[in-house]
N, CA, C and O atoms as CSV, one atom per row, in Angstrom:
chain,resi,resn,atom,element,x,y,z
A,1,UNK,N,N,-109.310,23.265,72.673
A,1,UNK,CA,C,-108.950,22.501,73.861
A,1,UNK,C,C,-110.171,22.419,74.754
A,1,UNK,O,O,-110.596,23.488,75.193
A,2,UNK,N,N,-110.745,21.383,75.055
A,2,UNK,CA,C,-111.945,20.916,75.749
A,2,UNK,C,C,-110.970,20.247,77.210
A,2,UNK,O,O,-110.088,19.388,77.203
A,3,UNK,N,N,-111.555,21.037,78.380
A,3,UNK,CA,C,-111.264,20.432,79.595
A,3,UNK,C,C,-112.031,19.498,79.824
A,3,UNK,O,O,-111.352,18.521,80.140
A,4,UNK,N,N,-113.021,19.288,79.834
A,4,UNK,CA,C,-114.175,18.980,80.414
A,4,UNK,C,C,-114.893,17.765,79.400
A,4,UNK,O,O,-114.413,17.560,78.285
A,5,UNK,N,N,-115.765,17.195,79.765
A,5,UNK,CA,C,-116.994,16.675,79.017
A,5,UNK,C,C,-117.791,17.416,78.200
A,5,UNK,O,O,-117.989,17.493,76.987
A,6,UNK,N,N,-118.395,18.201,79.682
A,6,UNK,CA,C,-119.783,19.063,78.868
A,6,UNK,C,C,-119.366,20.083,77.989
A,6,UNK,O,O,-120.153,20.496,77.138
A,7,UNK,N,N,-118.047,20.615,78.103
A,7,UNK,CA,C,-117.492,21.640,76.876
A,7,UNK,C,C,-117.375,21.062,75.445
A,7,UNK,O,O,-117.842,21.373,74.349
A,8,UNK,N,N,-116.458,19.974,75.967
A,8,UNK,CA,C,-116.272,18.878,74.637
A,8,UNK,C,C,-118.174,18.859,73.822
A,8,UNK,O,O,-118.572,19.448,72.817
A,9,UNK,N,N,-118.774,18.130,74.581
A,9,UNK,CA,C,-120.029,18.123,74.222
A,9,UNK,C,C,-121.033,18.965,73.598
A,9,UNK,O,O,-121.813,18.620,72.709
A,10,UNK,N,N,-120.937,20.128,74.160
A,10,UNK,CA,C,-121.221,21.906,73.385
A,10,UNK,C,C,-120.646,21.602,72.538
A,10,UNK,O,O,-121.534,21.319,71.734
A,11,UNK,N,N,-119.420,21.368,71.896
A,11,UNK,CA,C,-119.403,22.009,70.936
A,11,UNK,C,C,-119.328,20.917,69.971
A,11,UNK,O,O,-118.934,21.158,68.830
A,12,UNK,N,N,-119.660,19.772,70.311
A,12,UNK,CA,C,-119.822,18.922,69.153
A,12,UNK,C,C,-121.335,18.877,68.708
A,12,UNK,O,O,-121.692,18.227,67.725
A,13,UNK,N,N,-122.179,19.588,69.473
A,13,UNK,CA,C,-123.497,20.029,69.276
A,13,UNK,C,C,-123.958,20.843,68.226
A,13,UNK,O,O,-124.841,20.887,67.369
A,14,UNK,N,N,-122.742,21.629,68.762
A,14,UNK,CA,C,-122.561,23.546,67.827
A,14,UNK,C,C,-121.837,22.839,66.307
A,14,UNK,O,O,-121.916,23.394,65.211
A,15,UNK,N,N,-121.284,21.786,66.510
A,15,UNK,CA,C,-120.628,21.567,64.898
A,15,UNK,C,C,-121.795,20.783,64.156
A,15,UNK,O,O,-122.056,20.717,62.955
A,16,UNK,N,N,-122.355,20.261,65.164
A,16,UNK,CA,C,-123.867,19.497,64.898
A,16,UNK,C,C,-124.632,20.672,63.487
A,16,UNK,O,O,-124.798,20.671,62.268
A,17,UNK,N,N,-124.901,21.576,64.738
A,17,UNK,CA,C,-126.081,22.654,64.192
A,17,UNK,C,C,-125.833,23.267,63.378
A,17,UNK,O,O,-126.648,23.987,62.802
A,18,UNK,N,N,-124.631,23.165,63.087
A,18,UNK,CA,C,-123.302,24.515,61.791
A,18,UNK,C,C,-123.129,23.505,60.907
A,18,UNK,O,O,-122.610,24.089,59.955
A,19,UNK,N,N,-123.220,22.482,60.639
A,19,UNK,CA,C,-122.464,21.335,59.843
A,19,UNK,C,C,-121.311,21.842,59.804
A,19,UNK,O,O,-120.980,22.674,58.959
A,20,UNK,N,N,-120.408,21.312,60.899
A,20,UNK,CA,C,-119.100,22.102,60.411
A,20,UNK,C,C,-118.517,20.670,61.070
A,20,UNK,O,O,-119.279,20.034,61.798
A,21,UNK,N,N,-116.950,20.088,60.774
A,21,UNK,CA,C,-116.423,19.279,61.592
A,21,UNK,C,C,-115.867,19.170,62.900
A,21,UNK,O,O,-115.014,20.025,63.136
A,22,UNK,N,N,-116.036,18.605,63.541
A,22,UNK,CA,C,-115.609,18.905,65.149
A,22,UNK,C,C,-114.263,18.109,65.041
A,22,UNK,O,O,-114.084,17.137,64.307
A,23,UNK,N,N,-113.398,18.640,65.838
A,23,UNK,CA,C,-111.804,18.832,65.815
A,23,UNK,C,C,-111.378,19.663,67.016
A,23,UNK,O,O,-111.316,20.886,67.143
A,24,UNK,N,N,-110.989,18.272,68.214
A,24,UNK,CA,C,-110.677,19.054,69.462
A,24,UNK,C,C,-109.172,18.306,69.771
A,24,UNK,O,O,-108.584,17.490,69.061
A,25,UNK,N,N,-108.800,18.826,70.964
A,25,UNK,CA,C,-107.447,18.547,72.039
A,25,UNK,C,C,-108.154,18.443,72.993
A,25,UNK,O,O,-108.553,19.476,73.531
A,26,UNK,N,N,-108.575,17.020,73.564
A,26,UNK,CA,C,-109.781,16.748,74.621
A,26,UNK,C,C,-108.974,16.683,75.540
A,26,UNK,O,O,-107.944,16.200,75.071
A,27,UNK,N,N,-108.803,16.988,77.050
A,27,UNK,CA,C,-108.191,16.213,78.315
A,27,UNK,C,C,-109.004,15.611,79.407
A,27,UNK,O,O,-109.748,16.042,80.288
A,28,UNK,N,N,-108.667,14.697,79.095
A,28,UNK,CA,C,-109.091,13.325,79.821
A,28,UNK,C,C,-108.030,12.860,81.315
A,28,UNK,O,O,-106.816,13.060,81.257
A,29,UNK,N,N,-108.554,12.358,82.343
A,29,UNK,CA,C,-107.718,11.793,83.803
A,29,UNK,C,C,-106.460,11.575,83.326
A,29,UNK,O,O,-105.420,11.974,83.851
A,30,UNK,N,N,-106.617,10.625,81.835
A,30,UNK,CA,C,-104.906,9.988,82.265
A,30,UNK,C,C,-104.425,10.744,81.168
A,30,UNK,O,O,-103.538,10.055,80.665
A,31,UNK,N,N,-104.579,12.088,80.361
A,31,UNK,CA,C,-103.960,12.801,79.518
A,31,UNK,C,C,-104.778,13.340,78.542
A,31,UNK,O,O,-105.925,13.734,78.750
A,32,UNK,N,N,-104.078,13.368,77.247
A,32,UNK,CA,C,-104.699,14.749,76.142
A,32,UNK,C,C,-105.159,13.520,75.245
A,32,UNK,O,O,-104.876,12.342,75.464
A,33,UNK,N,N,-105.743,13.899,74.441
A,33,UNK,CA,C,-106.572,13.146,72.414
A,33,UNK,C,C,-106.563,14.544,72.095
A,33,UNK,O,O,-106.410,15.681,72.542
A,34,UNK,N,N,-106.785,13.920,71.185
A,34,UNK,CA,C,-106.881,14.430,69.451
A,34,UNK,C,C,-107.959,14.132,69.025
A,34,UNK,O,O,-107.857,12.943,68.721
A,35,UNK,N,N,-109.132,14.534,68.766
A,35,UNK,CA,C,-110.200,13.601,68.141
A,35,UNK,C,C,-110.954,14.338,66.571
A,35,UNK,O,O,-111.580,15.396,66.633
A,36,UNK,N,N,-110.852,13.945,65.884
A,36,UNK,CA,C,-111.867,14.366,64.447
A,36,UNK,C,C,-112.805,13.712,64.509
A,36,UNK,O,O,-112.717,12.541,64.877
A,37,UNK,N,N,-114.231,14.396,64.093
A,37,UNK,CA,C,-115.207,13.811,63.320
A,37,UNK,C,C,-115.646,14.452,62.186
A,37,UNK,O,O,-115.912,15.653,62.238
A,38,UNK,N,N,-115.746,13.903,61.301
A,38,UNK,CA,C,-116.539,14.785,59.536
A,38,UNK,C,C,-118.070,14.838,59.909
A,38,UNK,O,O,-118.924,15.637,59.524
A,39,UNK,N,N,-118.157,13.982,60.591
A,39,UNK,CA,C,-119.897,13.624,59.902
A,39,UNK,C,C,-120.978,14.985,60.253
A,39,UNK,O,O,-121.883,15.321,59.490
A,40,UNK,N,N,-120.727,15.529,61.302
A,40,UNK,CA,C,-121.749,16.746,61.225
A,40,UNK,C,C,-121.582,17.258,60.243
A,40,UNK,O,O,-122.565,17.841,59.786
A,41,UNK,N,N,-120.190,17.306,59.376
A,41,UNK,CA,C,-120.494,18.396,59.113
A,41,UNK,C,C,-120.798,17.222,57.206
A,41,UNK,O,O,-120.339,17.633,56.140
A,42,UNK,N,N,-121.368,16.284,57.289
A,42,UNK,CA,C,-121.602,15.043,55.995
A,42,UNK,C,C,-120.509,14.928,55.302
A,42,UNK,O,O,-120.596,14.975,54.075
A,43,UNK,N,N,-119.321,14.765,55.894
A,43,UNK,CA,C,-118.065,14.725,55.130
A,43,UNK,C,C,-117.167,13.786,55.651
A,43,UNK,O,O,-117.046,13.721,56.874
A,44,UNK,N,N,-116.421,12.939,54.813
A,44,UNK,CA,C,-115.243,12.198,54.972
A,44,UNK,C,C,-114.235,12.201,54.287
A,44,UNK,O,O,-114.249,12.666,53.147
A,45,UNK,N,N,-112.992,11.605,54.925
A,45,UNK,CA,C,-111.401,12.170,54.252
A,45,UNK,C,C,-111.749,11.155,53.036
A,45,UNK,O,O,-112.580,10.255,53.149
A,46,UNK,N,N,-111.127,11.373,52.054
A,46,UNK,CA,C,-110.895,10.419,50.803
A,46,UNK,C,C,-109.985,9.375,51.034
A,46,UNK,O,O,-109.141,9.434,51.928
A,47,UNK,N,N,-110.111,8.453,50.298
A,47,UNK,CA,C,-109.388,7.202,50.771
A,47,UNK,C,C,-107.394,7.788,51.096
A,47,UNK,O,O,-106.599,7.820,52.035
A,48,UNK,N,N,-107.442,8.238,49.228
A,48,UNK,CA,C,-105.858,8.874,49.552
A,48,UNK,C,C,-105.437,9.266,51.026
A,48,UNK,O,O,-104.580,8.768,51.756
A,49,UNK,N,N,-106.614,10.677,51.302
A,49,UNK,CA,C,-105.870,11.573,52.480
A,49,UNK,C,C,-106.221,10.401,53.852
A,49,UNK,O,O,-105.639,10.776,54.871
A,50,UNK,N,N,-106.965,9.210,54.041
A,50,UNK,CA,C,-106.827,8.942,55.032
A,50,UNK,C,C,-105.508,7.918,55.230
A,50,UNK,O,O,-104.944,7.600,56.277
A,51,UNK,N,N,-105.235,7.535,53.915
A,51,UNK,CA,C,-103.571,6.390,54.249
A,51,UNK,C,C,-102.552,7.283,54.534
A,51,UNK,O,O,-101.600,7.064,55.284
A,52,UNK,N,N,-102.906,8.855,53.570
A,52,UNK,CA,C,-101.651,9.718,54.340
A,52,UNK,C,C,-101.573,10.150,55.599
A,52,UNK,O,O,-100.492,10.271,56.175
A,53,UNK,N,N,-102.380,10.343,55.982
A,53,UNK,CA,C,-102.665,10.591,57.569
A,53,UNK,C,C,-101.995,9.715,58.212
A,53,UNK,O,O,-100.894,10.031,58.663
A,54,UNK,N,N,-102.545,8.332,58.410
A,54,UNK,CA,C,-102.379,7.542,59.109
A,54,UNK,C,C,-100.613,7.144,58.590
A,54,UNK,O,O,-99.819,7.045,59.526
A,55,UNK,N,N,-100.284,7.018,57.743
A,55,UNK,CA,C,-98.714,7.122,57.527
A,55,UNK,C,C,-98.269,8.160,58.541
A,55,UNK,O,O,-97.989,7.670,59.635
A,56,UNK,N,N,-98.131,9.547,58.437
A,56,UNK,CA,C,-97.960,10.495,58.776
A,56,UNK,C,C,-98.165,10.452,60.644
A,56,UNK,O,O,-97.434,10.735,61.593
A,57,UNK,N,N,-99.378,10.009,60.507
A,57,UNK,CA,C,-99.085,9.899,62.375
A,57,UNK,C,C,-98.244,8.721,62.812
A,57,UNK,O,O,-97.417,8.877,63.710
A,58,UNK,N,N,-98.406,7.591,62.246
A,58,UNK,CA,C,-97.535,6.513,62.210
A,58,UNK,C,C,-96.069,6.995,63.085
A,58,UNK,O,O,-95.545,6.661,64.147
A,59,UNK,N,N,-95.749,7.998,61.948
A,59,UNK,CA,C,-94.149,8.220,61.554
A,59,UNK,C,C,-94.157,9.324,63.008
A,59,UNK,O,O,-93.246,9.065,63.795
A,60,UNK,N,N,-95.042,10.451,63.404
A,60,UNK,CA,C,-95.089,11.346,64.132
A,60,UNK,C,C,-95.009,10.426,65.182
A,60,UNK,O,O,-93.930,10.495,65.771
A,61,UNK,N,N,-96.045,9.309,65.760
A,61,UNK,CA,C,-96.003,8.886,66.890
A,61,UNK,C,C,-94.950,8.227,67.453
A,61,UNK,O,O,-94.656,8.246,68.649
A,62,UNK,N,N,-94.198,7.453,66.291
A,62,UNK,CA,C,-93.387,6.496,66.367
A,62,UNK,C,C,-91.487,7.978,67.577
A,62,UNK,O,O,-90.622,7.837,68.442
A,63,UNK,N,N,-92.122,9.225,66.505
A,63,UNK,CA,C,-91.009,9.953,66.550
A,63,UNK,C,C,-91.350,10.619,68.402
A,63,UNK,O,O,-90.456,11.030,69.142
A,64,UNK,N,N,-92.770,10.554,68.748
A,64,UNK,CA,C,-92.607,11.110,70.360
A,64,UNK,C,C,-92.087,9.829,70.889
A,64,UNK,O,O,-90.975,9.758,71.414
A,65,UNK,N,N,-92.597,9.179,70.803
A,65,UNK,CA,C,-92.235,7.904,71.481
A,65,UNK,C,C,-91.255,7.561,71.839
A,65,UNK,O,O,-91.064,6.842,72.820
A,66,UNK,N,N,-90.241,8.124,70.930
A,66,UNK,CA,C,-88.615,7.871,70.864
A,66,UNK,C,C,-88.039,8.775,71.526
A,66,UNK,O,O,-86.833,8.806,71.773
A,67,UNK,N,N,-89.238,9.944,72.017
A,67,UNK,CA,C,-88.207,11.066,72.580
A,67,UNK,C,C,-88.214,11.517,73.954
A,67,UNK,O,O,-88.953,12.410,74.369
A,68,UNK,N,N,-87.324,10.842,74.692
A,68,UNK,CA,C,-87.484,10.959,76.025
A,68,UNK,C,C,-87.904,12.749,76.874
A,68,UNK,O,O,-88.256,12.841,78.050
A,69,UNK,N,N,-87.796,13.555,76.238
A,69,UNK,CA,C,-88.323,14.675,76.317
A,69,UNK,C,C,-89.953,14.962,76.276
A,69,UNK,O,O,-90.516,15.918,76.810
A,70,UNK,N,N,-90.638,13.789,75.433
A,70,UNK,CA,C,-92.297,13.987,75.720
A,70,UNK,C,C,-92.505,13.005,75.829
A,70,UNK,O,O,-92.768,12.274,74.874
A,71,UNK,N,N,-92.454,12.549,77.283
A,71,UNK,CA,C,-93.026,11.757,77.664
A,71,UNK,C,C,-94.632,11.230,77.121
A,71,UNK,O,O,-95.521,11.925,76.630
A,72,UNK,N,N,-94.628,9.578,77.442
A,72,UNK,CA,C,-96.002,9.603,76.968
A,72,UNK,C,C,-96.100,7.726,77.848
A,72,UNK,O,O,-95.097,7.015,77.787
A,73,UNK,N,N,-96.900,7.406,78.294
A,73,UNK,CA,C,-97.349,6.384,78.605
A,73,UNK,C,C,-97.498,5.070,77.462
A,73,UNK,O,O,-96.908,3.995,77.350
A,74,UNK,N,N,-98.492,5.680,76.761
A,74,UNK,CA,C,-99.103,4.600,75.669
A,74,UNK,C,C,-100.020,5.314,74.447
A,74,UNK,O,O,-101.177,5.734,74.472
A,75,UNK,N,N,-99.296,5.287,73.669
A,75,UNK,CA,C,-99.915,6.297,72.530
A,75,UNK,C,C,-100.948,5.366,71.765
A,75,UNK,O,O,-100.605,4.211,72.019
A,76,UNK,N,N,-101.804,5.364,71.131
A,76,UNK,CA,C,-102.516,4.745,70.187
A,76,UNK,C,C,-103.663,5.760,68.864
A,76,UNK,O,O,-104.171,6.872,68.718
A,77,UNK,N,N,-103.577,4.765,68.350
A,77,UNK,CA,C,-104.256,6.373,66.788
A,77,UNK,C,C,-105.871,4.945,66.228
A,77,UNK,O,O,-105.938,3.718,66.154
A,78,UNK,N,N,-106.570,5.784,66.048
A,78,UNK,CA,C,-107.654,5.206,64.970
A,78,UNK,C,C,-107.810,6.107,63.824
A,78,UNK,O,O,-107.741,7.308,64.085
A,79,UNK,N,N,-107.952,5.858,62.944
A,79,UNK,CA,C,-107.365,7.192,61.541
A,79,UNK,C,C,-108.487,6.427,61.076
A,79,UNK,O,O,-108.307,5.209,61.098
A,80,UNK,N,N,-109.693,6.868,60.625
A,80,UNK,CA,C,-111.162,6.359,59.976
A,80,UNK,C,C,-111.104,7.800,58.827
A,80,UNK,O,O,-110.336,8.756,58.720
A,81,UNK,N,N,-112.459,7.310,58.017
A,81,UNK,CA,C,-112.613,8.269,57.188
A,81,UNK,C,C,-113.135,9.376,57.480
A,81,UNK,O,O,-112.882,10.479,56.995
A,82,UNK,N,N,-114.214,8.972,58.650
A,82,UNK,CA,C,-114.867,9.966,59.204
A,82,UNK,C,C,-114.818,10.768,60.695
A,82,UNK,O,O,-115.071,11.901,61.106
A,83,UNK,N,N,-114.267,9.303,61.329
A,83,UNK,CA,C,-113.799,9.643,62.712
A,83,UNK,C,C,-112.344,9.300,62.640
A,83,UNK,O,O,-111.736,8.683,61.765
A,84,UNK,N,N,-111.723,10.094,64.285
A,84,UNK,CA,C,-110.512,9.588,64.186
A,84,UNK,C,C,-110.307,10.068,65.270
A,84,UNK,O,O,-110.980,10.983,65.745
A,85,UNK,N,N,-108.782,9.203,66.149
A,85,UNK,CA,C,-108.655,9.786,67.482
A,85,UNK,C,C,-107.392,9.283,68.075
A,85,UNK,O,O,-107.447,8.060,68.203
A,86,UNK,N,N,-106.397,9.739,68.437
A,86,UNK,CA,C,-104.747,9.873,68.513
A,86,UNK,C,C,-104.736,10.207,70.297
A,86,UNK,O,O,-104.827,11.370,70.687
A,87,UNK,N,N,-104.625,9.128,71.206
A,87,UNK,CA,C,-104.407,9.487,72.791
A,87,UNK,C,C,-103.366,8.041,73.074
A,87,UNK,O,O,-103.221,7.043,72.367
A,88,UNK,N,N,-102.835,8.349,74.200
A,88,UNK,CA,C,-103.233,9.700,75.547
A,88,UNK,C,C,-101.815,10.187,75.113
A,88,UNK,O,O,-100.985,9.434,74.604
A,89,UNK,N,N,-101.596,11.620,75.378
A,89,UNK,CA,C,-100.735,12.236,75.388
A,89,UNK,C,C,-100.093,12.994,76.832
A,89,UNK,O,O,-100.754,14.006,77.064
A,90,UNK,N,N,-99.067,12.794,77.786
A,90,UNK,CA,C,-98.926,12.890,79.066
A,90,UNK,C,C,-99.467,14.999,79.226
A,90,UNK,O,O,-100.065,15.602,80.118
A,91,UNK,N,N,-98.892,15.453,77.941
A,91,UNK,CA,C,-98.304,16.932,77.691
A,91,UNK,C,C,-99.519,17.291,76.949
A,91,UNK,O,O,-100.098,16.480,76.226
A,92,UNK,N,N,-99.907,18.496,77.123
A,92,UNK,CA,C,-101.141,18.963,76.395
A,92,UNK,C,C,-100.206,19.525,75.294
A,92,UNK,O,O,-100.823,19.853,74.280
A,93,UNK,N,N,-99.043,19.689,75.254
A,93,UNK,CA,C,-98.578,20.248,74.052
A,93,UNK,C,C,-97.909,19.558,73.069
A,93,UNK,O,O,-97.561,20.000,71.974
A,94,UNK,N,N,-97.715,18.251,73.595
A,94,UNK,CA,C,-97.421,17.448,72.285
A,94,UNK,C,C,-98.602,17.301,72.111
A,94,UNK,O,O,-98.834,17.652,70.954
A,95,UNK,N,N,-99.720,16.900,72.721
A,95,UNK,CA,C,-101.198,16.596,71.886
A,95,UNK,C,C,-101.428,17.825,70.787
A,95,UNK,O,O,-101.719,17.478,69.642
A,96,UNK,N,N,-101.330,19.004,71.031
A,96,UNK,CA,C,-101.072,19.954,69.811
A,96,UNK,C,C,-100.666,19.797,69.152
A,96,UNK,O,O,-101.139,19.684,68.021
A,97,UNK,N,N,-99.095,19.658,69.603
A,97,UNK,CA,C,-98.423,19.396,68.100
A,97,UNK,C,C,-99.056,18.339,67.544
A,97,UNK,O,O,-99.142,18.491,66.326
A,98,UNK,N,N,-99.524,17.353,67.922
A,98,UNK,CA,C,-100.180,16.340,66.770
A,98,UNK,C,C,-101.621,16.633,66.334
A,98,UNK,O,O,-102.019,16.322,65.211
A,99,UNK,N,N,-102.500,17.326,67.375
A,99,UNK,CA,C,-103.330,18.413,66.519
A,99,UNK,C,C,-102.989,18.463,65.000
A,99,UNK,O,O,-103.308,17.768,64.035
A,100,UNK,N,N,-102.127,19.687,65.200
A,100,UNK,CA,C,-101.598,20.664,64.034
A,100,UNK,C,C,-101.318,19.571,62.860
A,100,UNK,O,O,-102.016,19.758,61.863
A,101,UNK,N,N,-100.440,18.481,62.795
A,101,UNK,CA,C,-100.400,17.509,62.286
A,101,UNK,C,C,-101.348,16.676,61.271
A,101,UNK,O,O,-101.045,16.256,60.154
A,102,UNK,N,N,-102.681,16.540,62.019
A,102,UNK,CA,C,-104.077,16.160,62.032
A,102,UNK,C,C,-104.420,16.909,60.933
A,102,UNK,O,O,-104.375,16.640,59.732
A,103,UNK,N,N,-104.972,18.460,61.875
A,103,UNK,CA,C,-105.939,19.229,60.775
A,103,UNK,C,C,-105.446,19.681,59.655
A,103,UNK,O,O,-106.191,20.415,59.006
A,104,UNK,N,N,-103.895,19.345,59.030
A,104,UNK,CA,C,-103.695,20.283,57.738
A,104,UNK,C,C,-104.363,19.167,57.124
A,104,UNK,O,O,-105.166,19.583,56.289
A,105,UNK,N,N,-104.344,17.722,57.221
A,105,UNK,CA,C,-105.309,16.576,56.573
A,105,UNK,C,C,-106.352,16.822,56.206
A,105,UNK,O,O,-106.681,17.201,55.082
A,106,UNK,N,N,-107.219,16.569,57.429
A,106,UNK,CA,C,-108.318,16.436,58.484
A,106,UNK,C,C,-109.415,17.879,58.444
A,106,UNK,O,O,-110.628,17.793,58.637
A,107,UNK,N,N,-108.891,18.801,58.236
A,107,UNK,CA,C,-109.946,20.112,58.213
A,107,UNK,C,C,-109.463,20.482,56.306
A,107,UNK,O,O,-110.363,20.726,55.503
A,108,UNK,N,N,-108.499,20.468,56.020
A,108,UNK,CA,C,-108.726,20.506,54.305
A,108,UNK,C,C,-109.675,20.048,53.341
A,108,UNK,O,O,-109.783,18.985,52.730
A,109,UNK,N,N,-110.401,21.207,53.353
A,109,UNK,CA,C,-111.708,20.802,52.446
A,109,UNK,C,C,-111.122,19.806,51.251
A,109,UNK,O,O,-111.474,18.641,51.437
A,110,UNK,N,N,-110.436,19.972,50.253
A,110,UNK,CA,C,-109.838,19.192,49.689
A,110,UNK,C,C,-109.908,18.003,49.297
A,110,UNK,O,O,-110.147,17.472,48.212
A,111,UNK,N,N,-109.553,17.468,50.812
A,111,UNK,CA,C,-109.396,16.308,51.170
A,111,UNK,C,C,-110.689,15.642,51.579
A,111,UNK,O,O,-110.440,14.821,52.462
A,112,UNK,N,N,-112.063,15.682,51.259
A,112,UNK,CA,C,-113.095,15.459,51.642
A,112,UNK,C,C,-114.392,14.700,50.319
A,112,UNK,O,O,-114.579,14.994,49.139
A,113,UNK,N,N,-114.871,13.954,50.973
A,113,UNK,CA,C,-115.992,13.640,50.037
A,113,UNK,C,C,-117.233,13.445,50.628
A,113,UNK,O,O,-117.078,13.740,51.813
A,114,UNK,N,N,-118.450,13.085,50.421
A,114,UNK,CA,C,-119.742,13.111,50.866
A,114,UNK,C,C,-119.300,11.554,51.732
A,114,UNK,O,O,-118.704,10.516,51.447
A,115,UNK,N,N,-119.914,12.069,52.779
A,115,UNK,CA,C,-119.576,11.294,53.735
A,115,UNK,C,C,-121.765,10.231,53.483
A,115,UNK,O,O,-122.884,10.742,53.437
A,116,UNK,N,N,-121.307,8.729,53.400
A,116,UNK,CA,C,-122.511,7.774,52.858
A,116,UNK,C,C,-122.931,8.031,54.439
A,116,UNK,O,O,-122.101,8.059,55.348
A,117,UNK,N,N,-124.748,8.266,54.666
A,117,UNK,CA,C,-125.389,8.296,55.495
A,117,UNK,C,C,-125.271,7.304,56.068
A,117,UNK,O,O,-124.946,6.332,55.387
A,118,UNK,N,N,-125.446,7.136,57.317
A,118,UNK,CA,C,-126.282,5.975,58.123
A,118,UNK,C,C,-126.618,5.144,58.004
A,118,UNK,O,O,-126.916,5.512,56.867
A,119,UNK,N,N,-127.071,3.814,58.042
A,119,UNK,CA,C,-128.355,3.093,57.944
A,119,UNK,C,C,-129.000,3.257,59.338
A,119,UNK,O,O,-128.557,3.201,60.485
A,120,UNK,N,N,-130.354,3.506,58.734
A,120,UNK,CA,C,-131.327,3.698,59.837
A,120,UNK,C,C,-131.361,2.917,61.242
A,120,UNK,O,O,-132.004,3.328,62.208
A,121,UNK,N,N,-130.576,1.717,61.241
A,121,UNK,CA,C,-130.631,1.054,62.649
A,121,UNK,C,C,-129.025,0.974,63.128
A,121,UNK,O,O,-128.688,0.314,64.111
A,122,UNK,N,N,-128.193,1.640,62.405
A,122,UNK,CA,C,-126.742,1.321,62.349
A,122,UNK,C,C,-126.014,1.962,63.848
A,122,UNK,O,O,-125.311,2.972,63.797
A,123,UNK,N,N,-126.264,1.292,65.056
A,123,UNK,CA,C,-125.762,1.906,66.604
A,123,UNK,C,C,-124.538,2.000,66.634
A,123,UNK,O,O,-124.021,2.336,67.700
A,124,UNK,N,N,-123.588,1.695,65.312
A,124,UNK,CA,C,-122.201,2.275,65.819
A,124,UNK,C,C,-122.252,4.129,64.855
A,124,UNK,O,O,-121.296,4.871,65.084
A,125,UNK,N,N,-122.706,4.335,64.465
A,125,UNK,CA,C,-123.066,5.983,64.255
A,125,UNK,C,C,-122.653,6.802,65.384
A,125,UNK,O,O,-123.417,6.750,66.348
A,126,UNK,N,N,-121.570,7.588,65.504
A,126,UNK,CA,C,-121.312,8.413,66.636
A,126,UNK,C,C,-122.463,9.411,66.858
A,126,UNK,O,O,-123.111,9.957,65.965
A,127,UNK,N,N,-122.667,9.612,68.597
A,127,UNK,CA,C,-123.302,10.541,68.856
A,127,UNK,C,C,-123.030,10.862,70.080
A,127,UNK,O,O,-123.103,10.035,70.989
A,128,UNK,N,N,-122.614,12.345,70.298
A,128,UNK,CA,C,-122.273,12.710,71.622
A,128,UNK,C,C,-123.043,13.141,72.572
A,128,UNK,O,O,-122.569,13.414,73.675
């Protein structure tokens, strides 16, 4: 759980320097995300695990949405191979629960393949 920017930012640095994947519960003014990235750590979901995902949150989002108990404004998901990002969530704890949701995908080595480099001038390349 990243309050902040510059926390968020540490540690997408630290997943930088570890090659490891960064995987937070960010809170932002108008609520919580979810955000994955593979690429520090040169990895992306496989085609399979990213249609299941995105099924899977589909079906999850569709199910807060419906539930007048977690509230939520306006939910929206980007489910990529490498990035991905599920906001705003009103409740830092439904953003968990869809966390939890996320990483049994999303952090399963498994589910991963060599994530194709860059091209050298390519400015949509995330960088925090």
């Amino acid at each position: 759980m990243y309050e902040d920017e510059t926390a968020r930012d540490e540690a997408y640095r630290r997943a930088e320097r570890e090659s490891e994947p960064f995987f937070a519960v960010e809170r932002y003014e108008g609520g919580y995300a979810v955000t994955y990235d593979l690429l520090p750590a040169g990895q992306a979901l496989s085609k399979p695990a990213r249609k299941e995902l995105d099924e899977r949150l589909t079906r999850e989002i569709e199910d807060i949405v419906g539930d007048s108990g977690r509230p939520t404004t306006e939910v929206g998901k980007t489910v990529g191979e490498e990035l991905g990002t599920v906001s705003l969530f009103d409740r830092e704890g439904t953003a968990r629960e869809v966390a939890a949701l996320v990483s049994r995908t999303v952090l399963d080595e498994t589910n991963w393949v060599a994530a194709a480099p860059p091209e050298p001038n390519d400015t949509d390349y995330r960088r925090n």
